[in-house]
N, C-alpha and C positions, 0 to 999 in steps of 0.2 A: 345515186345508189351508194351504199358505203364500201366502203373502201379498208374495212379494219384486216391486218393482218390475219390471214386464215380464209377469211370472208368469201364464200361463192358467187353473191353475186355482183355483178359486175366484175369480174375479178379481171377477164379478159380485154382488151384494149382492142376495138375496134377504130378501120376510120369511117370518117363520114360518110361512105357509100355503102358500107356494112350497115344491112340490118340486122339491129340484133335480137335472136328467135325470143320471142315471148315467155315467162317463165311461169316454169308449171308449181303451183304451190304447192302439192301434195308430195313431189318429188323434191323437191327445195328444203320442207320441213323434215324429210326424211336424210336426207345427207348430213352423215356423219360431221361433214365441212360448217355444214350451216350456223353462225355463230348467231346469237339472242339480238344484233341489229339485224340481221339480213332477214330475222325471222319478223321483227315487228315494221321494215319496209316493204316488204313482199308476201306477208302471210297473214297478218295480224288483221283483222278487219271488225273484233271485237266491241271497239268505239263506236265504228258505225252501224251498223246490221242488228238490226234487235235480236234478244237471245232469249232473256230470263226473262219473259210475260206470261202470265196468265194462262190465254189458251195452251202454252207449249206445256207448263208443268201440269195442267190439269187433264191435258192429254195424256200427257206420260202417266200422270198418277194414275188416271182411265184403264190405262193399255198394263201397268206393271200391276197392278191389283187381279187383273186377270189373269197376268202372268205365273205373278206369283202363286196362285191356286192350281194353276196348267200345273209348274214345276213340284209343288207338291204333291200331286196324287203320282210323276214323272219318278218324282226318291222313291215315292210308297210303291212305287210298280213295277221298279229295274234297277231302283238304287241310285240313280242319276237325276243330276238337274241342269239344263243347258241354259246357256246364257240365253239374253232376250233384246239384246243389242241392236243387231242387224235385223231381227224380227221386226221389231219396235219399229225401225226405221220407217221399213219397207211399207208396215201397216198405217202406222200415222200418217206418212204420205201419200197414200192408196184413202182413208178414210178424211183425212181434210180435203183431199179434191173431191171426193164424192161430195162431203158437205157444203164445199163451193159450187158446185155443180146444181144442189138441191136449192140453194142462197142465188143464183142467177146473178151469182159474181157479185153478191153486197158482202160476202168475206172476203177481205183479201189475202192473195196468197203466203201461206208459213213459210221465214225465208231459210235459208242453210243451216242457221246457227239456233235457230227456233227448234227445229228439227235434233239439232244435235244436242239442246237443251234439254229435248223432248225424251231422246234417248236414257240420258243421265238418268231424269227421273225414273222412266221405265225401270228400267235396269237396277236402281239400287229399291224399288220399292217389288220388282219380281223376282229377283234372283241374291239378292244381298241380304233379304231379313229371314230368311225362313226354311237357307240351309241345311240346318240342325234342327228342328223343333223333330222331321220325322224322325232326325238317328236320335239325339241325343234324348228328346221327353219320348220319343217311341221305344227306345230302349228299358226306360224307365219305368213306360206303362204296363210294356211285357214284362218286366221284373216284379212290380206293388201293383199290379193287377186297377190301378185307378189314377185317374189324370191328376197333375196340379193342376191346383187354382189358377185361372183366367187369368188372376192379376201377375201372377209369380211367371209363367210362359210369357203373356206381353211386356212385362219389363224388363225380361232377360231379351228378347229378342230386340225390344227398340235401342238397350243398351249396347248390346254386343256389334249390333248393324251398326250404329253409330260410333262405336269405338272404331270399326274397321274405317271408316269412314275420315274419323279426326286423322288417325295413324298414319293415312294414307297421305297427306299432306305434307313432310317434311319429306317423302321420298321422292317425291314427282320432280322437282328439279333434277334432281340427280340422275334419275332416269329415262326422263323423255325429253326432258332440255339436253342433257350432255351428255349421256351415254348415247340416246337415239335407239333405247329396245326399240325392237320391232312390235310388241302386243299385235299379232296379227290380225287377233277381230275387229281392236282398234282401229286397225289400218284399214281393212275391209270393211267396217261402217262408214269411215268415211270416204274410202271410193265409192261406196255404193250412195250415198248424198250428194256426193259430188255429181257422178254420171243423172241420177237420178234428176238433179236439180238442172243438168247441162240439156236435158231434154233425151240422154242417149236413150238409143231403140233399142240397146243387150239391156239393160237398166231395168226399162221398163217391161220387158216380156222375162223379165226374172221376176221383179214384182207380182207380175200378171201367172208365175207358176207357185210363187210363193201363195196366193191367196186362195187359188184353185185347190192345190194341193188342202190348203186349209179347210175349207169349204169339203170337200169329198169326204175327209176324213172327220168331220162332223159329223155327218151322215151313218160314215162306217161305224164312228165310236153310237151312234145312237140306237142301230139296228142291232151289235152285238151285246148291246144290252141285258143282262140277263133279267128271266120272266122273276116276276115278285121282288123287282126292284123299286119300281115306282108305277102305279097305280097306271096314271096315263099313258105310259107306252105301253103295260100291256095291253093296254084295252086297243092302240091303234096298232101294235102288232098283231092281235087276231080282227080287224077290220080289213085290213090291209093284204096280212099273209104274208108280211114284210119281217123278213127276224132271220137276224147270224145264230148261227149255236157258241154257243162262249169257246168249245170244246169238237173238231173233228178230227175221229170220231167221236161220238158222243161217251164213250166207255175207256177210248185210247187204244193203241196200234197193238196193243193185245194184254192179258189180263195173268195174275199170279196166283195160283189156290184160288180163283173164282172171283177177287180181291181186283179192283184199279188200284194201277200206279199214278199218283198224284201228276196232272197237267201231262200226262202221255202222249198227247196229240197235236193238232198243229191249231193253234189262235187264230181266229180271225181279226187279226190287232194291225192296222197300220202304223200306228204308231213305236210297234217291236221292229218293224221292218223301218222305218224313219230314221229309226235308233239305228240300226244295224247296218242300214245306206252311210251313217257317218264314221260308224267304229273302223272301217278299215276289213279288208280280205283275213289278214294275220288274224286279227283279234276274233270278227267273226266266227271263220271254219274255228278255229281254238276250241270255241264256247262251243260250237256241233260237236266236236271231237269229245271235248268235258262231258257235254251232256248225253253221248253215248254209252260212255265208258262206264258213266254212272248207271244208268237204266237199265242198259242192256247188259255188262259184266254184272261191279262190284255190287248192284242190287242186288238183283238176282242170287249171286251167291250167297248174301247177308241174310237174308230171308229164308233161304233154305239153312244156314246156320241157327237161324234163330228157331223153324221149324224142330230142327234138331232134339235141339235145348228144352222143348215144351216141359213144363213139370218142374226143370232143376231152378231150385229159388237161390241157390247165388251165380246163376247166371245174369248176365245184363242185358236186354235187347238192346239190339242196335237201330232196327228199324219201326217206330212206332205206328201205330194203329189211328187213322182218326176217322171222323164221319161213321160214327157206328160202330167201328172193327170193319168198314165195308172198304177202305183206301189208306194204300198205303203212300208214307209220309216221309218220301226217301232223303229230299234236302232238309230235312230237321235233324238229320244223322250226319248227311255232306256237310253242312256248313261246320262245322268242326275244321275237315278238312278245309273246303275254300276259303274260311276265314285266313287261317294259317296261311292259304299261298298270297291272298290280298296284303296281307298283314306284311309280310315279309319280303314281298315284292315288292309293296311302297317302301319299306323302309331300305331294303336296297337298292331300290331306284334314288330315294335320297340321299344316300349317300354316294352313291357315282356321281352322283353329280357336287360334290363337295367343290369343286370350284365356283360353281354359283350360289353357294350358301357363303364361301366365303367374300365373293363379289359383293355378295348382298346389304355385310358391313362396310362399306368404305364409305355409305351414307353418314355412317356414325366421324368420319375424320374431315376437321376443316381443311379448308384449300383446296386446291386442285383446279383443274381446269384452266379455262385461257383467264390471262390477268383481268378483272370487271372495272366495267369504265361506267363512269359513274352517272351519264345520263342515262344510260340500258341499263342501269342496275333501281337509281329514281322508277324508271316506268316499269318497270317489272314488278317490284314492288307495292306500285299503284294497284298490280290486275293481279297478282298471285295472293293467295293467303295469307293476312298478317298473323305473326307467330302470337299475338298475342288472341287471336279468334284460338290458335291452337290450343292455349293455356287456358281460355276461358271454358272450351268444352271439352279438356279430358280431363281437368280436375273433377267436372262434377259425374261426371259417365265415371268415372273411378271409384268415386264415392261410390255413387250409385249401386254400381257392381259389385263391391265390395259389404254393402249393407244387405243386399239384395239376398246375396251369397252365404252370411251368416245367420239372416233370420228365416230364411228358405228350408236352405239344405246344410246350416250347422257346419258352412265351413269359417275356420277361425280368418282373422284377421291380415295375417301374415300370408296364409294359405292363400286367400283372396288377393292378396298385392303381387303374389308371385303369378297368379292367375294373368291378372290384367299385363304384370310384365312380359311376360310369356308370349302375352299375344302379339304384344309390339315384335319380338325376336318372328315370332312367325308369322306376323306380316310381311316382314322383310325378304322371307324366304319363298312364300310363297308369292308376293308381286315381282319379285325377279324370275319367277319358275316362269310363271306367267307371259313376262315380258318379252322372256325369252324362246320360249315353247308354246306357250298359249294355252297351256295345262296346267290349271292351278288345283296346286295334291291337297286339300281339304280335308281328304280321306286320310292319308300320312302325317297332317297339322295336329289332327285329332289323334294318332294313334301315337305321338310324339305327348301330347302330353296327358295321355291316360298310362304309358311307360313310367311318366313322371311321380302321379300321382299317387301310383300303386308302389311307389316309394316314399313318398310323402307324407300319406293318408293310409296305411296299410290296414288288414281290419283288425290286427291288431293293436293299432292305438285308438278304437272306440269301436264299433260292430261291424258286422258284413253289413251290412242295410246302409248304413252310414258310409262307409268304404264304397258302397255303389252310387250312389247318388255324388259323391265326391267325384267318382271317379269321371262320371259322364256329363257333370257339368261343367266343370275345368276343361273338359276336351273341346267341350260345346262352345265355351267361351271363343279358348283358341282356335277352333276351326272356321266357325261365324267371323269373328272379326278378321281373319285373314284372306277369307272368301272378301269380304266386304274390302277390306282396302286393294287389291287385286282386280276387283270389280270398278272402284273408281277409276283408278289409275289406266284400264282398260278404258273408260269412258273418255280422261284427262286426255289421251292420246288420239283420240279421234277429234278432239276440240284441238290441239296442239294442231294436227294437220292441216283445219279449217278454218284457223285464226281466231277460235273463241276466247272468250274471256274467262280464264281458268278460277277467278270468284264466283262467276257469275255462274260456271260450269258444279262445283263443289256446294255453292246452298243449292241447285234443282237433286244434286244428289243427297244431300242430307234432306229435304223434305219429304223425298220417294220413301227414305226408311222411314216416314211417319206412315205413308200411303200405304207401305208394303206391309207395317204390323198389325193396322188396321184392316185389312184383307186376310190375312195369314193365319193369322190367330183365331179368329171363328172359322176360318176355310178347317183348320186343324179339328176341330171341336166338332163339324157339322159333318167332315168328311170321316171321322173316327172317334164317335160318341164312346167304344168299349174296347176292352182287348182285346174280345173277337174279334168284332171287324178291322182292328189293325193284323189279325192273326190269317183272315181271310186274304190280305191283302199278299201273305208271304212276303213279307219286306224285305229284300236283300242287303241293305245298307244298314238296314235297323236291326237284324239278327245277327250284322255282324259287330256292332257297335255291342250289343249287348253279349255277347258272345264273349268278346276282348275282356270286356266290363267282370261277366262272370271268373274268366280266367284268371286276370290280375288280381280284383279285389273281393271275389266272394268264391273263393273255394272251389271253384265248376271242376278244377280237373278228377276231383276224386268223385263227383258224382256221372263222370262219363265212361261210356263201355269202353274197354281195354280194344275192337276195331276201330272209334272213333279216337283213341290219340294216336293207333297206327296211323290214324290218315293225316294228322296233324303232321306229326314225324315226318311223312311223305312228302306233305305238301311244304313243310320248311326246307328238306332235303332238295325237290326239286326245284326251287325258288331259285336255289344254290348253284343248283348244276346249269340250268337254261341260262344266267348269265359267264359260266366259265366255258362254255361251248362254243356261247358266242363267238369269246374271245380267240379261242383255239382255234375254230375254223370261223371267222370272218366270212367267208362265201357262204357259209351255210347258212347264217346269223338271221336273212330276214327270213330264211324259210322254217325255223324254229318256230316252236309253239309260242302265244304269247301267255305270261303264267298269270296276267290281269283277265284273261279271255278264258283261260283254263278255272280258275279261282270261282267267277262269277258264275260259270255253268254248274257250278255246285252250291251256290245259296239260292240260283231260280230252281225250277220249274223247267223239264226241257219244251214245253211248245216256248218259254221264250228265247231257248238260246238256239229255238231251231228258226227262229222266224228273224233276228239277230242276223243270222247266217244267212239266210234267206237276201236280204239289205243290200249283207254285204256285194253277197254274188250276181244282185242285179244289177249294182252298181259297174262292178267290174265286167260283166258282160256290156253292159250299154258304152263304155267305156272301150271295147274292144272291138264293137260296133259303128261305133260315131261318137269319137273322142270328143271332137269339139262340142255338143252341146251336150253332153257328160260334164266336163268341166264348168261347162255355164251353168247348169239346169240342174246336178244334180244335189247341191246343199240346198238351195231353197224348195225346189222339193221335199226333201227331206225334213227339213226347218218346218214347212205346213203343215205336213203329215205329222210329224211331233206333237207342233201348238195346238192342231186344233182337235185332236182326239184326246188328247188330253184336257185339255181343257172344259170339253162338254162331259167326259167322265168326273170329272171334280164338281161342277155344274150339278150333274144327277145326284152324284152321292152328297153333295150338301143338301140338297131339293128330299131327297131320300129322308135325310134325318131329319127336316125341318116339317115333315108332313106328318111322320112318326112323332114328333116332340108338339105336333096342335094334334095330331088328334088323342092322344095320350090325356092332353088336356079337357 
């Protein structure tokens, strides 16, 4: 064993009658101690154990293509998209033994590193390419009422996945070799391959909840289907008698001037509730609180103002009319306000955190770390990255981007170079968010450089229409490519604890963004052919991108009612106060509203921040009930109920469009 100054293992001097405990790899790769020999004696198993073949990336590409469609209709439905990491895992391993099971043992078994290969791909082809396309081109479609071209969406998107991806390369040393973040999912994919692969029995009856959970909510998301969706399910939901109501009640928990309140009622959505099992108690109640306050107060009174007002033409409503004049349309007035508390809360939350922004540069300064001895530095350089694969793909992704960006959306040349710089700075910020917290602010990357841009690009130095289209694809840029290097680095770290081959880990990741754009990009088009149907969808994420987008670059605040910047005012006011409270009374702090939880309950809909809340509270009862399989049971749980409603919802509504687009024919 080596013996280098610092070194864990071996360090201690036993005698011959000591045995000495066998060493655990996962915890070995994770000590701060562990220098790059102890890692390539005891960890490393890269050389031997196949990784990067065929069936593994093709699996991943499999499982991330679908994922990627899940996580899209996930942004268009709540504003979120979750990672697919652990998902991936759990299923690839759950669907290759089935397949060996059906093969009577003439496949052989996928080994640890196959698996972990398998992940990469998933993961950069579900959740790395297709970030942005709902905020950034949904933003967009609501504004010019009509999509880009096919080709202009898949090149931004394979470009920007791919820059996250190149970027993410020069940081990974620094990070997961010598710092040792934590990236917790990381960490947690690969205990879960590990246990999984050791044969453990918690392992495998998590897999076994994860897939159930999947499976039910298939079902769920199938039956709540709504009628004159698609042709086939109505016709087996009047055979059957089998059918959710989108909506109970079907009118909501009471009515205004004879008038619904838009989503007044409670979903039957597992999937809100999946959601809501993960957000946390805090954030949860928040979002019930938000969406009370909204429905039952500041409506209500809004309405009866505008009542008031009938006749007088320079008044402004506040609360719009839609579906006839028959429902009213209370978050197309709130999001004003929740934009402003999201808005303000990320960017106050990045700044508290200035010490990991500024950690985040010390990638940028040579040196450091224990002195490099020059055969661990020879073999490292065998299996890491060569800088010049660096050089060779983000010169032309630059390009790329840079031409893309000029003959697209008219942004000049310079504008474009600061673009792609940009993203690098916010890569860095957000794979150390990451690393560290396991929340990477994509929502804050973007709102960082639409501040930028609306100094850059103002519409005064060529039009509002121009000014918009600037504004939201510079954000898109840098929020996609720092989701995406964040996401690698995530993946890097689960390979790092399993002994993979971190080349062999980085091409199954840059292939996935072939897999993921090629999914995404029609998933986009089949799942949301018009404005309506992005308008139906009530997009949180994408009302509020557009929203910012209107404010900074296209004039929005003088075409809003004098209650809707009170509420802006408000929500920036309390953004302000909820973290000075904190600090003042410490004890109070977690009992504080969360103004992420407060913000969101006014761009949805309240059946979803009551079903959110719902999640939450069953979580935390089951939990107060029977901690221990609370803590085992209840993310992958929740992880099912996520994937697979959503994903059969993305399913329909592409199947929707593609029936509508032949029989049209």
């Amino acid at each position: 064993m080596s013996t280098t100054p610092g070194s864990v293992v071996g360090k201690s001097p036993r005698s011959p009658s000591q045995a000495e405990p066998p060493v655990d790899p996962l915890a070995l790769a994770n000590d701060p101690r562990c220098t790059d020999a102890d890692w390539f004696e005891a960890v490393y198993q890269g050389d031997q154990v196949p990784q990067l073949t065929w069936r593994a990336v093709l699996m991943g590409g499999a499982l991330g293509m679908l994922m990627s469609a899940a996580n899209l209709y996930t942004t268009l439905k709540i504003g979120w998209s979750f990672g697919v990491a652990i998902t991936s895992c759990v299923l690839s391993y759950v669907i290759w033994n089935a397949l060996r099971l059906l093969s009577r043992g003439r496949l052989t078994p996928m080994s640890v590193l196959e698996n972990n290969c398998m992940q990469s791909t998933a993961s950069a082809a579900g959740y790395s390419t297709g970030s942005t396309i709902a905020t950034a081109f949904g933003a967009l479609l609501l504004l010019e009422g009509y999509h880009q071209p096919f080709w202009i969406v898949a090149a931004f998107t394979l470009l920007t996945g791919a820059l996250g991806v190149f970027l993410a390369v020069p940081m990974k040393r620094q990070m997961i070799n010598q710092e040792k973040l934590a990236f917790p999912t990381g960490t947690a994919a690969a205990a879960t391959l590990k246990s999984l692969y050791s044969r453990g029995a918690g392992a495998v009856r998590k897999a076994y909840v994860l897939v159930g959970g999947l499976v039910a909510s298939v079902f769920v998301g199938i039956l709540n289907t709504g009628e004159g969706t698609l042709g086939v399910l109505d016709r087996i939901f009047r055979r059957t008698g089998l059918h959710l109501p989108e909506l109970i009640p079907a009118s909501g928990y009471f009515t205004l001037n004879g008038r619904q309140l838009i989503g007044f009622g409670f979903e039957p959505s597992v999937l809100l509730i999946g959601a809501g099992m993960l957000v946390g108690l805090r954030v949860g109640l928040s979002m019930l609180a938000g969406g009370m306050l909204l429905y039952l107060w500041v409506g209500p009174a809004l309405i009866a103002l505008d009542a008031a007002h009938v006749g007088d033409t320079a008044y402004k409503l506040s609360i719009p009319l839609v579906g006839g004049g028959t429902i009213y349309q209370l978050p197309r007035w709130a999001l004003w306000g929740g934009t402003s508390i999201m808005v303000f809360s990320s960017l106050t939350a990045l700044a508290l955190q200035w010490r990991t922004i500024a950690r985040s540069f010390r990638i940028l300064r040579r040196g450091g770390g224990a002195p490099a001895n020059a055969e661990i530095e020879a073999r490292l350089a065998a299996i890491e990255v060569p800088l010049g694969w660096l050089v060779a793909g983000l010169v032309p992704i630059t390009l790329g981007l840079v031409v893309l960006q000029y003959f697209a959306f008219h942004i000049s040349v310079w504008l474009g170079l600061i673009a792609v710089g940009m993203s690098f700075v916010l890569s860095l910020v957000a794979s150390r968010a990451t690393g560290e917290t396991d929340t990477t602010p994509t929502g804050p990357m973007g709102k960082v450089m639409q501040l930028l841009f609306a100094i850059l690009s103002p519409p005064s130095a060529s039009n509002v229409h121009v000014a918009l289209e600037h504004n939201l694809i510079a954000a898109g840029a840098g929020a996609n490519s720092a989701s995406a290097s964040a996401d690698l680095l995530t993946d890097l770290k689960s390979g790092y604890l399993l002994g993979a081959n971190p080349r062999k880990q980085f091409l199954a990741q840059f292939i996935g963004i072939f897999f993921g754009t090629l999914s995404v990009v029609p998933a986009w088009y089949l799942m949301v052919p018009t404005r309506e149907k992005l308008e139906a969808f009530n997009p949180p994420a994408t009302n509020m991108w557009r929203a910012v987008a209107q404010l900074l670059a296209g004039g929005g605040l003088d075409q809003l009612p004098p209650s809707a910047k009170m509420a802006m005012v408000g929500g920036a006011f309390l953004v302000i106060l909820l973290p000075l409270l904190g600090r003042v009374l410490p004890r109070a702090a977690p009992y504080l509203p969360s103004a992420m939880g407060l913000g969101l309950a006014w761009i949805m809909t309240f059946s979803n921040s009551q079903a959110f809340a719902a999640g939450a509270v069953l979580v935390w009862l089951w939990g107060r009930l029977h901690a221990r399989t609370a803590d085992a049971y209840s993310v992958p749980l929740a992880s099912g109920l996520i994937a697979g409603e959503s994903l059969i919802k993305a399913l329909i509504a592409m199947a929707a469009t593609a029936v509508g687009l032949w029989a049209g024919h």
